[in-house]
FIKOLZA-1660 file (N, C-alpha, C; in steps of 0.1 Angstrom, whole numbers, plus 5000, padded with zeros to 4 digits):
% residues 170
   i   px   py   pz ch aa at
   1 5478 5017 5029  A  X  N
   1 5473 5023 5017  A  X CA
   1 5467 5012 5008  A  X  C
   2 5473 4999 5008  A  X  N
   2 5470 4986 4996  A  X CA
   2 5456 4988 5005  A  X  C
   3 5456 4984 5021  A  X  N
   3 5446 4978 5025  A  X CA
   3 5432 4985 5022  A  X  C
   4 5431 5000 5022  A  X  N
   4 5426 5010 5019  A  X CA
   4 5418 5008 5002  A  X  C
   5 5429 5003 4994  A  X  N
   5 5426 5002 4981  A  X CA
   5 5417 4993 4979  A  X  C
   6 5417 4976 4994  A  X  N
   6 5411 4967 4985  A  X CA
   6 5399 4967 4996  A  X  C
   7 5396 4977 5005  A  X  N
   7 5380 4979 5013  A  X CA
   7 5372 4983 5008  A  X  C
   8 5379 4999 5002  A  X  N
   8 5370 5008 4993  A  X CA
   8 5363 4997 4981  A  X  C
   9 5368 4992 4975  A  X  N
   9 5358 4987 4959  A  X CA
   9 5351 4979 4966  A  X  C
  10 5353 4969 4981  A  X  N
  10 5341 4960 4988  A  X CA
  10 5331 4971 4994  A  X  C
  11 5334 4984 4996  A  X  N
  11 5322 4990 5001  A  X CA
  11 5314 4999 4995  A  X  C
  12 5318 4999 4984  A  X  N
  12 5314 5005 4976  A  X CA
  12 5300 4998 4968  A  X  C
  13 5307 4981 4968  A  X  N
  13 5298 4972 4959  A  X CA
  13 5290 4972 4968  A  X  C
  14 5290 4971 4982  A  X  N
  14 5280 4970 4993  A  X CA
  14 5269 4980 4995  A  X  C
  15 5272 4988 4992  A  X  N
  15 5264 5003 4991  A  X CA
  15 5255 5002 4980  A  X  C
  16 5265 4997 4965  A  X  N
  16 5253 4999 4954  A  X CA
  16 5244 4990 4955  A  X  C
  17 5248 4974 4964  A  X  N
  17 5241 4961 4964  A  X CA
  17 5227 4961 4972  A  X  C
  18 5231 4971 4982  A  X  N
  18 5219 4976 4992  A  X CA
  18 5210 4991 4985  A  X  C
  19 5215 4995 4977  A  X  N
  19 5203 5007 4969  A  X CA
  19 5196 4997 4962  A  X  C
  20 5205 4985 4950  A  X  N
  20 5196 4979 4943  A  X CA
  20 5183 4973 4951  A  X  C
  21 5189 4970 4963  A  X  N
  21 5177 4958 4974  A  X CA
  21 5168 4968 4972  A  X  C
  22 5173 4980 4981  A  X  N
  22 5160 4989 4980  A  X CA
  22 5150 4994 4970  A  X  C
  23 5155 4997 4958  A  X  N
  23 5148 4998 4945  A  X CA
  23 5138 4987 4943  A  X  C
  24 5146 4973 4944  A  X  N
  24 5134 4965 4942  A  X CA
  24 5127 4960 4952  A  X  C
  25 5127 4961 4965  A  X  N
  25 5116 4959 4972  A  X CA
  25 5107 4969 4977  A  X  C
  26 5113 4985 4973  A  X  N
  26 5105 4996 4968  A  X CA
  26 5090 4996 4957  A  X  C
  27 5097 4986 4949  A  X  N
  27 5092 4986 4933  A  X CA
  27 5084 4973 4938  A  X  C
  28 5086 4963 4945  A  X  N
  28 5080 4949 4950  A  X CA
  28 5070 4955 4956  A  X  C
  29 5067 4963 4967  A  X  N
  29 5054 4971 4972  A  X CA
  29 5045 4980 4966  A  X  C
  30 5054 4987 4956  A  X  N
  30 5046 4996 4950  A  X CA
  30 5033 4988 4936  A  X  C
  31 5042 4978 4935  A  X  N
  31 5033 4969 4927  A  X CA
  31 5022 4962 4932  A  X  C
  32 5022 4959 4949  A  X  N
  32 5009 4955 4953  A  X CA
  32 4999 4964 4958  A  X  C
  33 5010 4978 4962  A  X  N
  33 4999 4989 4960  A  X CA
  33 4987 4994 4949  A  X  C
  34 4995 4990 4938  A  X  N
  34 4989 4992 4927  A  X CA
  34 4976 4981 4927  A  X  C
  35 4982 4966 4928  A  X  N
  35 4973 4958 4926  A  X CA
  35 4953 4960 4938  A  X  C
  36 4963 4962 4948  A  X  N
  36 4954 4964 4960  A  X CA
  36 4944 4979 4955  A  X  C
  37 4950 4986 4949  A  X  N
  37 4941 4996 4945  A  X CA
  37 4926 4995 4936  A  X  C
  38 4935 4984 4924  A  X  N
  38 4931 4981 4910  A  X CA
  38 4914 4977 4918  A  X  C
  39 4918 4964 4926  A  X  N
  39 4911 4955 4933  A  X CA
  39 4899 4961 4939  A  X  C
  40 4904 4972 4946  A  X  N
  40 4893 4978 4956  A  X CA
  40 4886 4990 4947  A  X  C
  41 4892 4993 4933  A  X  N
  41 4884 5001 4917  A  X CA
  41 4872 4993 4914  A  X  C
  42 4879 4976 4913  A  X  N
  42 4868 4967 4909  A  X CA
  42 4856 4966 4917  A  X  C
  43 4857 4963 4924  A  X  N
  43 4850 4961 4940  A  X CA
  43 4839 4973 4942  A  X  C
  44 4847 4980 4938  A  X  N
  44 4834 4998 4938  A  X CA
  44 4828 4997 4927  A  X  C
  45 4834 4992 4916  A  X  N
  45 4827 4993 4903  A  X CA
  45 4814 4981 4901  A  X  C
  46 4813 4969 4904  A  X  N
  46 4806 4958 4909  A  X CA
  46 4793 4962 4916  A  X  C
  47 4801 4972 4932  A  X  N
  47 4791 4975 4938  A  X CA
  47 4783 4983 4936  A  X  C
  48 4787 4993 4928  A  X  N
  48 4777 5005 4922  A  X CA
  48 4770 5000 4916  A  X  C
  49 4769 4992 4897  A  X  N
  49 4767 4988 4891  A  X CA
  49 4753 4982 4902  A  X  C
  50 4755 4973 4907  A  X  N
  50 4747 4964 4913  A  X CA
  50 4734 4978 4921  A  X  C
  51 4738 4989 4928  A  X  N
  51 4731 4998 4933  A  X CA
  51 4737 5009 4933  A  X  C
  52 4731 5013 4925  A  X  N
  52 4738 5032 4916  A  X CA
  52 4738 5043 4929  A  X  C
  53 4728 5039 4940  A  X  N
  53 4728 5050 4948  A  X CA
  53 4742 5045 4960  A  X  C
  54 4747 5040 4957  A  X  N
  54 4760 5037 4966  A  X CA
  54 4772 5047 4957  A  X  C
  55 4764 5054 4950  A  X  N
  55 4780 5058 4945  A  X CA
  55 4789 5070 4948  A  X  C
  56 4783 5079 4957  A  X  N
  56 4789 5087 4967  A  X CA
  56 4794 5081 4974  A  X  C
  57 4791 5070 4982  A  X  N
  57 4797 5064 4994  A  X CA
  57 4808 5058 4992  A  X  C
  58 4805 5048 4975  A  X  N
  58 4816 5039 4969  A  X CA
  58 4830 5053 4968  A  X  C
  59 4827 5062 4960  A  X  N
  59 4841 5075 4959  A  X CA
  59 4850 5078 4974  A  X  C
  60 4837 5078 4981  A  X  N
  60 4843 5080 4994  A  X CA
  60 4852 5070 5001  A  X  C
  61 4845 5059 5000  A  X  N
  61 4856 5051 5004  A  X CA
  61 4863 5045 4994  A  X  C
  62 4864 5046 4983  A  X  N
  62 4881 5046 4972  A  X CA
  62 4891 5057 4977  A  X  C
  63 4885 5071 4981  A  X  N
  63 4891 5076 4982  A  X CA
  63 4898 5074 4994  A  X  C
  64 4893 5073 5004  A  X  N
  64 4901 5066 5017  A  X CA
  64 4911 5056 5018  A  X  C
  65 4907 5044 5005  A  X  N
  65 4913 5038 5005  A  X CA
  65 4927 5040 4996  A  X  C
  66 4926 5050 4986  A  X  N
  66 4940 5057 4979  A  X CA
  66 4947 5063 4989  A  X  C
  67 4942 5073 4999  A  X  N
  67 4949 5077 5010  A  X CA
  67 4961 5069 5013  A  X  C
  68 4952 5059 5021  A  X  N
  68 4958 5046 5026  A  X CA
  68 4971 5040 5022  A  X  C
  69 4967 5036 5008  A  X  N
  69 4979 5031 5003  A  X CA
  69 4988 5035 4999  A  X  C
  70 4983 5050 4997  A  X  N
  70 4995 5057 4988  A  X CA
  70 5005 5064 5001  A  X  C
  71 5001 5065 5017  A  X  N
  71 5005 5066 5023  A  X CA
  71 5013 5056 5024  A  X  C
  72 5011 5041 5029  A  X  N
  72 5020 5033 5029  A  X CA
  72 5031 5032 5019  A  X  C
  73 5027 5033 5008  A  X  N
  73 5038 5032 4996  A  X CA
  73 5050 5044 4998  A  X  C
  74 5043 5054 5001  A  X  N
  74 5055 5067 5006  A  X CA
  74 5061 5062 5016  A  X  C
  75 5060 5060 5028  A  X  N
  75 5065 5055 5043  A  X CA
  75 5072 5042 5041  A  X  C
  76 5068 5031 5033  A  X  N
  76 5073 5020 5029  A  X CA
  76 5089 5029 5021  A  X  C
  77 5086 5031 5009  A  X  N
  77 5103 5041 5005  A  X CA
  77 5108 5052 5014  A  X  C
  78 5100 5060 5025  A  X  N
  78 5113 5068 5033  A  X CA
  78 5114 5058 5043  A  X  C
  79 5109 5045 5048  A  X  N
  79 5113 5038 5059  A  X CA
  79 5125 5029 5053  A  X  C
  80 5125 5024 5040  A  X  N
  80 5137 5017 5037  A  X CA
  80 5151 5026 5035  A  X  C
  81 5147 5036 5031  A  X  N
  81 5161 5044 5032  A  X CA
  81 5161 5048 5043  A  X  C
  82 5154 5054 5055  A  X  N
  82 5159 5060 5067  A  X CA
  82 5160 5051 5081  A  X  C
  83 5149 5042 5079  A  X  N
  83 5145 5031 5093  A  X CA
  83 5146 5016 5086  A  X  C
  84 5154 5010 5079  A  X  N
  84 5150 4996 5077  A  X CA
  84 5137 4986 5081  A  X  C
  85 5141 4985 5096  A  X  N
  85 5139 4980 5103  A  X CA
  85 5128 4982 5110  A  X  C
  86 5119 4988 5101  A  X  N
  86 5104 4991 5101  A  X CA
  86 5095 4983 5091  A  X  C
  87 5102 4981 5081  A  X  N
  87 5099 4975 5073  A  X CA
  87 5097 4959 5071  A  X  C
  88 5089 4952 5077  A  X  N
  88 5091 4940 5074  A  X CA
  88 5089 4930 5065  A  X  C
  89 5099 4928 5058  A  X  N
  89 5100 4922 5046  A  X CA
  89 5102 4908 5048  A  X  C
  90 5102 4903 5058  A  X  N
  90 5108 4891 5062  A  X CA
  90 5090 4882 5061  A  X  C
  91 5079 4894 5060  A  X  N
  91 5070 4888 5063  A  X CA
  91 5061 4893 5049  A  X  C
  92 5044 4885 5048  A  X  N
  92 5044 4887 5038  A  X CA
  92 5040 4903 5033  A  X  C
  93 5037 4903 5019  A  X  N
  93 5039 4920 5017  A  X CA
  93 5025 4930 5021  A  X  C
  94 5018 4921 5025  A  X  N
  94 5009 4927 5030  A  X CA
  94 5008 4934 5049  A  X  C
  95 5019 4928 5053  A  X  N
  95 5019 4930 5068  A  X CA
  95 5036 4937 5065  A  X  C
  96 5042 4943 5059  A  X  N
  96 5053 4948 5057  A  X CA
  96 5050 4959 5066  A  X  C
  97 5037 4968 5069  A  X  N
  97 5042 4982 5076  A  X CA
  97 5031 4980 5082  A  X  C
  98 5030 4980 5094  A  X  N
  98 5016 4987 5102  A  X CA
  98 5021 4998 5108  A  X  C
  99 5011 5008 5105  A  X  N
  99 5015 5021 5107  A  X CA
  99 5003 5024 5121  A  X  C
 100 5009 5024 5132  A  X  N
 100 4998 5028 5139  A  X CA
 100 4988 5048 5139  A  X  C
 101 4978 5050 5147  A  X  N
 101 4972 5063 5143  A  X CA
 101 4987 5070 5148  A  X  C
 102 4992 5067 5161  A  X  N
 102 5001 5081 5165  A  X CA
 102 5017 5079 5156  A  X  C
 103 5015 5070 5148  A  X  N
 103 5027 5071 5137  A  X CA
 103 5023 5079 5126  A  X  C
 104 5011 5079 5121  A  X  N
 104 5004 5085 5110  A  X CA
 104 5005 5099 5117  A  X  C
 105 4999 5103 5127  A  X  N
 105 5000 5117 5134  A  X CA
 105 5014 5119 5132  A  X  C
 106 5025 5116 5139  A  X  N
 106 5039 5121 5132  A  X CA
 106 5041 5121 5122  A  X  C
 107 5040 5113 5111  A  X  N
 107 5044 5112 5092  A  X CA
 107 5036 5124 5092  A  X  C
 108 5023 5127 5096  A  X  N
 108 5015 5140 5093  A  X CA
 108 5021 5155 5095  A  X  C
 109 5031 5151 5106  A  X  N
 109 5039 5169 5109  A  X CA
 109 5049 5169 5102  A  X  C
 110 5056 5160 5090  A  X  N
 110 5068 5166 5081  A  X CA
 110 5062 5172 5072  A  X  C
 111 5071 5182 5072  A  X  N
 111 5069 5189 5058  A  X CA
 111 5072 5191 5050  A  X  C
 112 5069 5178 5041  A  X  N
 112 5072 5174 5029  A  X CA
 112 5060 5167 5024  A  X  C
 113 5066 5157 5013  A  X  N
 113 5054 5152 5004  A  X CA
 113 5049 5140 5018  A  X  C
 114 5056 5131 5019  A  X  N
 114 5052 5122 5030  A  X CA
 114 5043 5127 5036  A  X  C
 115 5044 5142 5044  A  X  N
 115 5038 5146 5056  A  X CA
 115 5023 5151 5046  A  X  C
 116 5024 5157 5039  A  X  N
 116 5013 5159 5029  A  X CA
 116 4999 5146 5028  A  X  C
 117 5011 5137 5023  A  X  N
 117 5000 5123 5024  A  X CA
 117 4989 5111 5034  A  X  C
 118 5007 5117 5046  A  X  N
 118 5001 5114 5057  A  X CA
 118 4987 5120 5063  A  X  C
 119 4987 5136 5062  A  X  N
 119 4977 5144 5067  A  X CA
 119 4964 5138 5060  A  X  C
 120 4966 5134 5043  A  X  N
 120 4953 5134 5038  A  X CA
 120 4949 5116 5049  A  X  C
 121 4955 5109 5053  A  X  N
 121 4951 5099 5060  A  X CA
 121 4946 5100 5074  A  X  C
 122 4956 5108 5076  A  X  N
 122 4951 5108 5093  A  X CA
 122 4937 5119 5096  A  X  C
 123 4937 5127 5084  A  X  N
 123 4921 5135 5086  A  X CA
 123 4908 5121 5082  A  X  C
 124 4914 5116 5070  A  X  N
 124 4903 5104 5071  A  X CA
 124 4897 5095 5081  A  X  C
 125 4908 5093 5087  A  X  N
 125 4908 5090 5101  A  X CA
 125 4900 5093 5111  A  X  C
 126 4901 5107 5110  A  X  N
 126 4894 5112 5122  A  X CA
 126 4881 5122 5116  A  X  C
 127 4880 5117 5105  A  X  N
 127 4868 5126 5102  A  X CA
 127 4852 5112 5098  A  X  C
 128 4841 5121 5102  A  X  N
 128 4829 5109 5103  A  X CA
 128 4827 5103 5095  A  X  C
 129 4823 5086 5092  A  X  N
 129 4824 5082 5082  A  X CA
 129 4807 5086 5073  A  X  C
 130 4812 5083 5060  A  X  N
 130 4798 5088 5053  A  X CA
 130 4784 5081 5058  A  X  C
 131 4774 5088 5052  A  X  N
 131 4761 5083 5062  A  X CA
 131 4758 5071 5056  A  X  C
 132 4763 5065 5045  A  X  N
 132 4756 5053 5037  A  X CA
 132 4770 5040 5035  A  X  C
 133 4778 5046 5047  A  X  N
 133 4791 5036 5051  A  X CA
 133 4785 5023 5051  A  X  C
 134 4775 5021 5063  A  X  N
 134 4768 5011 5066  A  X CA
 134 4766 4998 5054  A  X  C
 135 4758 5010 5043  A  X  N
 135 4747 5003 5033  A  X CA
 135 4761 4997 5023  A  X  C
 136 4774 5006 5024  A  X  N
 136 4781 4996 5016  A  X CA
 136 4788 4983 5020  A  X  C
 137 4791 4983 5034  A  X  N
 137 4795 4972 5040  A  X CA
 137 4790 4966 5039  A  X  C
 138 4776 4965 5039  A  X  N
 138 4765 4955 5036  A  X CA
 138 4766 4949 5019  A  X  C
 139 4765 4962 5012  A  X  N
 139 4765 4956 5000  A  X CA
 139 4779 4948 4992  A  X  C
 140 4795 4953 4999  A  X  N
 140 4803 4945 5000  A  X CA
 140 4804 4928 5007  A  X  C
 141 4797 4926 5020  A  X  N
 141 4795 4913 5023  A  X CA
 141 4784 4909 5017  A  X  C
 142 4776 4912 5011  A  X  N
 142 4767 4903 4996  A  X CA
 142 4775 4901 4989  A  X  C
 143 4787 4909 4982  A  X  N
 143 4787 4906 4970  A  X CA
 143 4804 4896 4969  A  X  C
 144 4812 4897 4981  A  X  N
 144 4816 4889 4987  A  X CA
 144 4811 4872 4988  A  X  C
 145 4800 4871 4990  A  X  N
 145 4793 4860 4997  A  X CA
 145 4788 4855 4981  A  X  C
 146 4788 4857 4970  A  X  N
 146 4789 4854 4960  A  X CA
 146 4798 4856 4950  A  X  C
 147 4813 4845 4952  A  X  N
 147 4822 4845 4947  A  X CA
 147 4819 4846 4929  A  X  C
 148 4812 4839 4923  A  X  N
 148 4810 4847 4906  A  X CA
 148 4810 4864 4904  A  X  C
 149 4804 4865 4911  A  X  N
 149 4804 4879 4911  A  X CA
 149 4814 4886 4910  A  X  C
 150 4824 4885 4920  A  X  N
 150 4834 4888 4916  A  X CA
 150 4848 4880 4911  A  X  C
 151 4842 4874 4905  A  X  N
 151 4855 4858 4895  A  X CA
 151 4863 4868 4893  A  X  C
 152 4865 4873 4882  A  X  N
 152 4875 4881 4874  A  X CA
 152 4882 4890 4880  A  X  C
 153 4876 4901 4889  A  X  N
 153 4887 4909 4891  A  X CA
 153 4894 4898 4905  A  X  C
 154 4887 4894 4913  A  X  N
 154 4894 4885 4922  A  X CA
 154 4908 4876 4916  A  X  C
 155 4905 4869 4903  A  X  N
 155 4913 4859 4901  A  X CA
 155 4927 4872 4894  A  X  C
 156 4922 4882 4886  A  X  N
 156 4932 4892 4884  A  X CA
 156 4940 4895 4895  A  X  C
 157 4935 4896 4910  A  X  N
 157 4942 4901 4919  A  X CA
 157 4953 4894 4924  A  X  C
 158 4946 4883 4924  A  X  N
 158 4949 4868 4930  A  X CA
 158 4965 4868 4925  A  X  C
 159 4963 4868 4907  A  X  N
 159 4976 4862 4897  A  X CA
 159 4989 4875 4902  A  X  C
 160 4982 4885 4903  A  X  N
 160 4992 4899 4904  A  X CA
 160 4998 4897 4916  A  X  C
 161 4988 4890 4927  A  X  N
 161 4997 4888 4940  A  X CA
 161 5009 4875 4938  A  X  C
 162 5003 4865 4934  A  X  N
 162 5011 4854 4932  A  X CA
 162 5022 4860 4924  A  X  C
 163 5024 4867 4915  A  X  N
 163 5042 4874 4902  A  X CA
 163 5046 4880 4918  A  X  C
 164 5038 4888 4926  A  X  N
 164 5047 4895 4932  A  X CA
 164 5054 4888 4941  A  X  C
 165 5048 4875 4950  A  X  N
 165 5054 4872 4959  A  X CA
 165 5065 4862 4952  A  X  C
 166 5066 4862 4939  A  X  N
 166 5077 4856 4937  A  X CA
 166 5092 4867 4935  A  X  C
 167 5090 4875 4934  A  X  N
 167 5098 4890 4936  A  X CA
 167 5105 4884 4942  A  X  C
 168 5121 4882 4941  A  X  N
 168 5132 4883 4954  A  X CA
 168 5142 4890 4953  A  X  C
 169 5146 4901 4962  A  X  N
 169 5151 4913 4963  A  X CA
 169 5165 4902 4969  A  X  C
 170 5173 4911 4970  A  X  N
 170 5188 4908 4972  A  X CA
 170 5197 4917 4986  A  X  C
% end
């Protein structure tokens, strides 16, 4: 019975020490999601400005790219509570989950919010990209290839990545 008395309060702290981990390297991803989002807002907003007829193409691919992340950020929180060991955290936070297509096809058949988000990715996926894809790749590697251009939101992204990778979960 003593022994019983003095497991329980060690597994207990163990349990809440491992939700806290989870919370913050939940909250450690969801903040480069954000940033990665911010980033690729700027990046459309630059490229439009610069040529206004990109701006169906630019929506289209923000929106692909919200998909994207906001998929990872779901699958990043049910893979730390259900799969750890999917998650690699050991590496940096940008290679934390590769989700291949026939993983995205599974997350796509639950039926729940995950499987919801997953579907909006994996139709992205498989659906044709817009006719003026081309013209923005192009207008992305210009505007790329002239770092002033994009100083500001770059060096914003930059600082947001550097707080995060100083994040250390427990």
């Amino acid at each position: 019975m003593k022994l019983a008395a003095l497991i329980l309060p060690f597994a207990l702290l163990t349990t809440s020490a491992q939700a806290a981990d989870t919370q913050c390297l939940s909250d450690k991803y969801s903040q480069y999601v954000d940033a990665s989002l911010t980033w690729y807002q700027e990046l459309i907003a630059i490229t439009v400005k610069k040529d206004p007829n990109l701006q169906s193409v630019g929506d289209w691919f923000l929106e692909g790219r919200k998909h994207h992340f906001e998929l990872n950020r779901a699958a990043v929180n049910y893979y730390l509570e259900n799969a750890p060991e999917k998650v690699k955290t050991n590496q940096s936070i940008e290679s934390w989950l590769q989700l291949s297509q026939k993983e995205v096809k599974e997350l796509a058949s639950h039926d729940d919010e995950l499987g919801k988000i997953a579907k909006a990715t994996f139709d992205d996926r498989q659906s044709q990209p817009h006719k003026q894809n081309y013209e923005l790749r192009s207008a992305f590697a210009d505007i790329l290839s002239h770092p002033k251009t994009i100083d500001v939101p770059l060096k914003a992204y930059n600082q947001k990545m550097s707080e995060i990778s100083i994040i250390k979960c427990q």
